[in-house]
N, C-alpha and C positions, 0 to 999 in steps of 0.2 A: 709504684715506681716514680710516677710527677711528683707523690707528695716528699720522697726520699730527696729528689733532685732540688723541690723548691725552696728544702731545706738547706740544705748544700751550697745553696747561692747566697753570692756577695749582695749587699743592701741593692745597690744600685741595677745590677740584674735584676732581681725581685719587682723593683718597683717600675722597672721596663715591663718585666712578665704581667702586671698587674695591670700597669693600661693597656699595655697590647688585649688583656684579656676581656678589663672595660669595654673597650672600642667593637672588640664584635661578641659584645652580652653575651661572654662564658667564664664560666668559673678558673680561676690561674691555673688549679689540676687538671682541667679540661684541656686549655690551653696548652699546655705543657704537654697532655698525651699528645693531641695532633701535630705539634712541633717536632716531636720524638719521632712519632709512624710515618710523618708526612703525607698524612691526611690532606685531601681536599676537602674543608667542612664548608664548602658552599654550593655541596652539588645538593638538591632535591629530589626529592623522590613524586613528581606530578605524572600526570598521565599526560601532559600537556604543557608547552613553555609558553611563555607571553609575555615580550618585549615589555618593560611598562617605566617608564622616566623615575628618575629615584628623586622622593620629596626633599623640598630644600627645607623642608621644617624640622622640629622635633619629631614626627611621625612617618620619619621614614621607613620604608620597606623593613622587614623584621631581619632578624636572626633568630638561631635558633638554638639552644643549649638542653641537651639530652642530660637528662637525670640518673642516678642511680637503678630506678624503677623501671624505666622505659618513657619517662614523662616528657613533653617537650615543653621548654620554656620561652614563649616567644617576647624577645627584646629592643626596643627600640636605636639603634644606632647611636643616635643624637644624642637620645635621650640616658643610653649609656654616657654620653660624652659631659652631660650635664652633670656628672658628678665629681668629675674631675675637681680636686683639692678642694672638695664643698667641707665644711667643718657641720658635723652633725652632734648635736649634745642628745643621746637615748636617755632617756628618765626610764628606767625598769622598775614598776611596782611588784606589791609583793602578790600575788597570784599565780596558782600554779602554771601557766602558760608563760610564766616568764623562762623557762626552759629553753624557748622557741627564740629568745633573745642574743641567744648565743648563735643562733645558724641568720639572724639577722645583721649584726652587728659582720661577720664575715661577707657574706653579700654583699654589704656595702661598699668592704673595704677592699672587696675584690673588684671592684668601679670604680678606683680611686682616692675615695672620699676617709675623712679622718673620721673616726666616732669617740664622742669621750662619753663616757658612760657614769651616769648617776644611778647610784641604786638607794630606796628607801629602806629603812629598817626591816621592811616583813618580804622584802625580796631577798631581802640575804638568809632568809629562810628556807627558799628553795633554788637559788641560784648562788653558787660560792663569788666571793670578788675576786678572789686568786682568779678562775677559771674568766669571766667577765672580763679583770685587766688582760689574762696573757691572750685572749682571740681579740680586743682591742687595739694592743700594743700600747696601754695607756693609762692611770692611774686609775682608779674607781674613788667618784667621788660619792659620802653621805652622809657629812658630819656637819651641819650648821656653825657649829663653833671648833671647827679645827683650826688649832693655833697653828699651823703653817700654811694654810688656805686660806686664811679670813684677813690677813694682816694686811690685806691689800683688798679689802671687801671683796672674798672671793665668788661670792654667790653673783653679785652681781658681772663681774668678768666673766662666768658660763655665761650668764645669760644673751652677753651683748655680744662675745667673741661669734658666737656659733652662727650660721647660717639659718639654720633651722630646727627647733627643738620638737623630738618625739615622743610621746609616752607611751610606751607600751611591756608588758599590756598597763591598760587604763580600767584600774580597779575602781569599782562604787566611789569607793575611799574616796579615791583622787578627784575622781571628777566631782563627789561633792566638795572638795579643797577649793578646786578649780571655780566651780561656779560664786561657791560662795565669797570665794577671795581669803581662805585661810592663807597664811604661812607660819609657818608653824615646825618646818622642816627643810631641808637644805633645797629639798625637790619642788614644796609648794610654793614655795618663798622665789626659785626661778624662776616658775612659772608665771610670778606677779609681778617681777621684774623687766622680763623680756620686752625686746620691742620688735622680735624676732617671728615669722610665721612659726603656730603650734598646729602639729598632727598628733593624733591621740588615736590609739588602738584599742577598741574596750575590751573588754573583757572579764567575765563575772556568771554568776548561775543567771541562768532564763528566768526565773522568779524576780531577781534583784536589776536584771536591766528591765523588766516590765513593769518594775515598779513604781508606782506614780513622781517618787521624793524624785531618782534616775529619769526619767522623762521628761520633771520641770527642769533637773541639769542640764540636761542633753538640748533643749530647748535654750535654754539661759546660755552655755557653749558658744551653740550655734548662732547665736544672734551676735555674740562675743567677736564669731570670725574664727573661730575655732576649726581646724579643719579633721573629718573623721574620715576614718579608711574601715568599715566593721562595724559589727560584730556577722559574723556567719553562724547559721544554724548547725547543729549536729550534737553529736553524743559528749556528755560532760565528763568531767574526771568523776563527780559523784555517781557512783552506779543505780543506775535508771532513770540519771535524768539527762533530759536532751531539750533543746531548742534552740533560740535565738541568745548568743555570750557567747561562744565561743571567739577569740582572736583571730582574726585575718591572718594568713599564713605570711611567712617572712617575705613571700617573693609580692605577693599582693602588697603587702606595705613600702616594698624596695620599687615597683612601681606606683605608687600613689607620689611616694617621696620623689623618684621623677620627675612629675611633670609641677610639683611645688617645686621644685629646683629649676624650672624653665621657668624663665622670664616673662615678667605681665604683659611686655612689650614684643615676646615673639611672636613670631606669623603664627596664624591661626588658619589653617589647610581647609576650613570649612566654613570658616568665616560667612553670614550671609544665606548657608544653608538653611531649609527649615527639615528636621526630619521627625516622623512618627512610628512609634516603636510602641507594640501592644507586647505582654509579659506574663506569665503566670497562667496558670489552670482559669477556668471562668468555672461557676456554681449553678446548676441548672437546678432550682428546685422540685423537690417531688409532694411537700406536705410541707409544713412550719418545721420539721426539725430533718428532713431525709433531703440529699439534692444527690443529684447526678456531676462526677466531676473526674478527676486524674490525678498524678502524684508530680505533675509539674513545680515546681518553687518559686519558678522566678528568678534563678539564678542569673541564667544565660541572658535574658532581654535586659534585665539591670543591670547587668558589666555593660552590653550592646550602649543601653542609654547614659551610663554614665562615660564611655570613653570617644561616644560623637560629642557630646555636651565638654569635656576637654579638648575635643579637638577647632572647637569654637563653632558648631552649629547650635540653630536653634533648635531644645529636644524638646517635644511632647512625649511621654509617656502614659499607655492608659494600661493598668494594672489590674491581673484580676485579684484574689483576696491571698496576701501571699506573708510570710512571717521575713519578710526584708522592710530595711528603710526604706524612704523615698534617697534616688539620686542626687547628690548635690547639685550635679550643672544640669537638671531635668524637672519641668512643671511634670508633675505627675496626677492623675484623675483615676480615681480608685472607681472600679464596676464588681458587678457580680456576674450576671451573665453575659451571655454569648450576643445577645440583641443590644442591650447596655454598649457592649463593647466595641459595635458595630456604628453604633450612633454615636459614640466618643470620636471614633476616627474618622467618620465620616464628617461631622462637624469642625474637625482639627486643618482641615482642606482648608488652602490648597498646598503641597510640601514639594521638597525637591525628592525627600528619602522618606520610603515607607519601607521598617522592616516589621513584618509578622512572624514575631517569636512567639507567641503564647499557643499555650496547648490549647486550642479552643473546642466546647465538647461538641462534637459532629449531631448530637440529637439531644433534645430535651421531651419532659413530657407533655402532653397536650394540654392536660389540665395539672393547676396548683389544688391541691387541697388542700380545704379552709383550716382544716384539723386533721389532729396527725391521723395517719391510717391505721387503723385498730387489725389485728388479724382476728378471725373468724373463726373456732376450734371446726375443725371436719369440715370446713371450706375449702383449701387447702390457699396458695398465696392469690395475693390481690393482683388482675391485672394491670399492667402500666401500658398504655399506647403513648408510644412514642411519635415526634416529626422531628425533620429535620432541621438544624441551625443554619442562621445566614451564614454564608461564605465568606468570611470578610475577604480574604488574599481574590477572589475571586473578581470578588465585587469591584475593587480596584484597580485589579488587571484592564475592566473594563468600563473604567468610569470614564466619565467626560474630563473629569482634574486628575486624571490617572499622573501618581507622581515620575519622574524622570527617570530613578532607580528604583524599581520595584523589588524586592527581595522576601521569598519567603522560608520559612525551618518547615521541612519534613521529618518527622518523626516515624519509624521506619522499626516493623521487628524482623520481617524478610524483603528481601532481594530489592533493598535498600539504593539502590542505581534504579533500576525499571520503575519504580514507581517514582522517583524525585526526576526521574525524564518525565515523564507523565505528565506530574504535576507543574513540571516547568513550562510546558504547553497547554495545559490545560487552565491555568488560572492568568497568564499571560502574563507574566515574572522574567524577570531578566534574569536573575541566581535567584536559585533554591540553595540553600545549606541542608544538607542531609546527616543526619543522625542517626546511629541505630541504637534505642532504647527498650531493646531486651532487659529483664531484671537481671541475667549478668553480668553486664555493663554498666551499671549503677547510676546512668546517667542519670535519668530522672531523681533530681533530687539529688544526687553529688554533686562535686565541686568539679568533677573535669568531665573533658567530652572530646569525642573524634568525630569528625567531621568532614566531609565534601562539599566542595563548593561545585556546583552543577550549573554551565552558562550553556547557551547554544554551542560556546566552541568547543566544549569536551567537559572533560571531568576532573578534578584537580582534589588530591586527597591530603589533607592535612593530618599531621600526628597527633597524638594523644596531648594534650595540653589544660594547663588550668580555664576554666571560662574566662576568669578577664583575660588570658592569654590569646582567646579565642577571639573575644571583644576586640581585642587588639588588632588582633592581626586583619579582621573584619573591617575596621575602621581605615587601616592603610589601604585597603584592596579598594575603596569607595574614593580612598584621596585619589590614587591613583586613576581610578575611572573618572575622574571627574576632571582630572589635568587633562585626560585623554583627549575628551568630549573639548575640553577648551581649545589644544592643541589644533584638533579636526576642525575648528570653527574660525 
């Protein structure tokens, strides 16, 4: 029924329903239903309220826009507001994920923002330009020498007119165009041009981003000033293969585009902070090829480090062995075990914010063995004695430089509240974030997570949402404690 009516409406209606829609981060259809029902979409569902000052930055207090699935999107205000009449030029390569281009290029334009869209030759392979211009509302450009484009050197007009130019996805191709300095084509040729910040979204098989020629790219990019949002790991279009190429989904790239669209010059809500953020599984060895370990990623602590490193703190990140980049706004220190990782962050002291996200493995074995372990026919298995690992969240709670915000993730398969109280007193944390990582919840190791946030004053339950959405909203509830603590002083 929204999409019947938003059809129905005159220009200038439309482009009312559209910022109204921007301003509290929901889609015009969204919008439009609770205009219709007379919805309240700003009641929450916590177990607990808590007055908290709304930030004058880009990182204000969230909103929150419900998905088809049941998903929650959490959105920044401001940071909606940042897109308001931004001119975005999308360079769409030819790779199957350019599909996802289409529910991108909406997104944005449901935030205000214009999108003019360039497609190269082998995306028009899997994504039509009819389709491309009509969710645009706007020509499709990919002809280098089009005589009604070019008569005014049109390549170079994208490149200076727009704001900010996207690529995505960002095929091998490109980014070897990109690094090398081809142009050669209407796409690589803007991209030579530009004086404009570029964000690039890869995307490609896990063989061909791990391969060496793609890594001295990505290397050569970065040092360029290039900015990346991805690649995330998971299942490819090729059947059986999976890893690291996959494209960053539309809503992760519509926040990355975000906070490029904030100003070099705005406040930075954490400015001055220092924080430490551990990530990923750790590797306890058993013999030269066997360890002891979990199906943690790394997902969840890398959105956590990269969206305080935007918010302008200083991030340490110590990672255990995980198939992600390093964050952009985060020194990262790569570990394997659980002692490793203990001495990373003990030596990262003194910080304002320690948060311990990583799965860290509760026991290792006593002894390493020199050589692998052979089994024994009619012995039956080898025993392993196991000891315990150091505590890092523990260890902190009560250290002498114990930082100001302590924060730890409970990883949770039952009665997920009793134990993350527990462990809220027992390792002496101010919030625990609780998760419950049953395998059919898919957290470990998926892209989304539910969550409570668990302080002395109660328990506060957040919806289903992407991790950096999590990150997100993790990072305002910190600004927020942190005005508090200033306010009180």
């Amino acid at each position: 029924m929204a999409s019947i009516t938003i059809r129905n409406l005159d220009e200038a209606a439309k482009q009312a329903l559209r910022e109204r829609a921007a301003q509290n981060g929901r889609s015009m259809e969204e919008e439009a239903r609770l205009l219709l029902g007379g919805i309240n979409s700003d009641q929450t569902s916590t177990n607990y309220q808590r007055d908290k000052p709304i930030s004058p930055t880009s990182y204000a207090p969230l909103n929150r826009m419900n998905t088809s699935d049941g998903e929650t999107i959490a959105i920044s205000k401001v940071n909606s507001k940042a897109f308001a009449s931004k001119r975005i030029l999308l360079i769409i390569g030819g790779g199957i994920a350019a599909y996802k281009c289409l529910d991108l290029i909406r997104r944005l334009r449901e935030r205000g923002a214009t999108v003019r869209p360039v497609m190269t030759k082998a995306a028009q392979e899997f994504v039509t330009p009819l389709s491309v211009s009509a969710i645009a509302n706007d020509k499709v450009f990919s002809d280098l020498f089009d005589r009604d484009d070019e008569h005014d050197i049109g390549h170079i007009r994208l490149s200076r007119e727009a704001d900010l130019i996207v690529v995505a996805p960002a095929t091998a191709d490109l980014m070897a165009k990109m690094a090398q300095g081809h142009a050669n084509d209407l796409a690589s040729t803007v991209l030579m041009a530009t004086d404009k910040p570029v964000l690039i979204a890869p995307a490609m098989n896990p063989a061909m981003w791990s391969h060496p020629a793609t890594q001295r790219n990505l290397q050569t990019l970065q040092s360029d000033g290039i900015q990346f949002i991805g690649p995330n790991a998971g299942e490819m279009a090729e059947s059986g293969e999976a890893g690291l190429g996959r494209m960053a989904e539309p809503m992760e790239i519509v926040h990355a585009i975000g906070h490029l669209l904030v100003p070099d010059d705005a406040p930075k809500p954490l400015a001055g902070k220092r924080a430490i953020i551990t990530s990923g599984p750790t590797h306890e060895p058993i013999d030269p090829v066997r360890y002891i370990a979990n199906r943690s990623s790394g997902k969840q602590g890398h959105a956590i480090a990269e969206a305080l490193g935007r918010a302008g703190a200083e991030v340490i990140l110590v990672s255990g062995p995980v198939e992600l980049p390093d964050p952009q706004h985060a020194e990262t220190f790569h570990v394997q075990t659980a002692r490793e990782m203990q001495s990373a962050v003990e030596k990262a002291l003194p910080a304002d914010i320690a948060i311990m996200v990583a799965a860290v493995a509760d026991w290792r074995s006593v002894t390493e063995a020199d050589e692998k372990m052979k089994k024994e026919n009619g012995k039956g298995p080898s025993s392993l004695k196991l000891t315990e690992n150091p505590d890092i969240l523990k260890g902190l709670g009560h250290h002498a430089k114990r930082p100001s915000l302590l924060i730890g993730f409970a990883a949770e398969t039952q009665e997920l509240e009793k134990h993350a109280k527990a462990k809220l007193k027992r390792k002496n944390a101010d919030w625990i974030i609780a998760n419950d990582v049953s395998p059919e919840g898919g957290v470990m190791g998926g892209d989304k997570n539910t969550v409570k946030r668990i302080t002395s004053s109660g328990i506060e339950s957040w919806p289903k949402m992407n991790k950096a959405d999590v990150a997100e909203r993790l990072v305002n509830e910190i600004i927020s404690h942190f005005e508090v603590e200033t306010l009180e002083v």
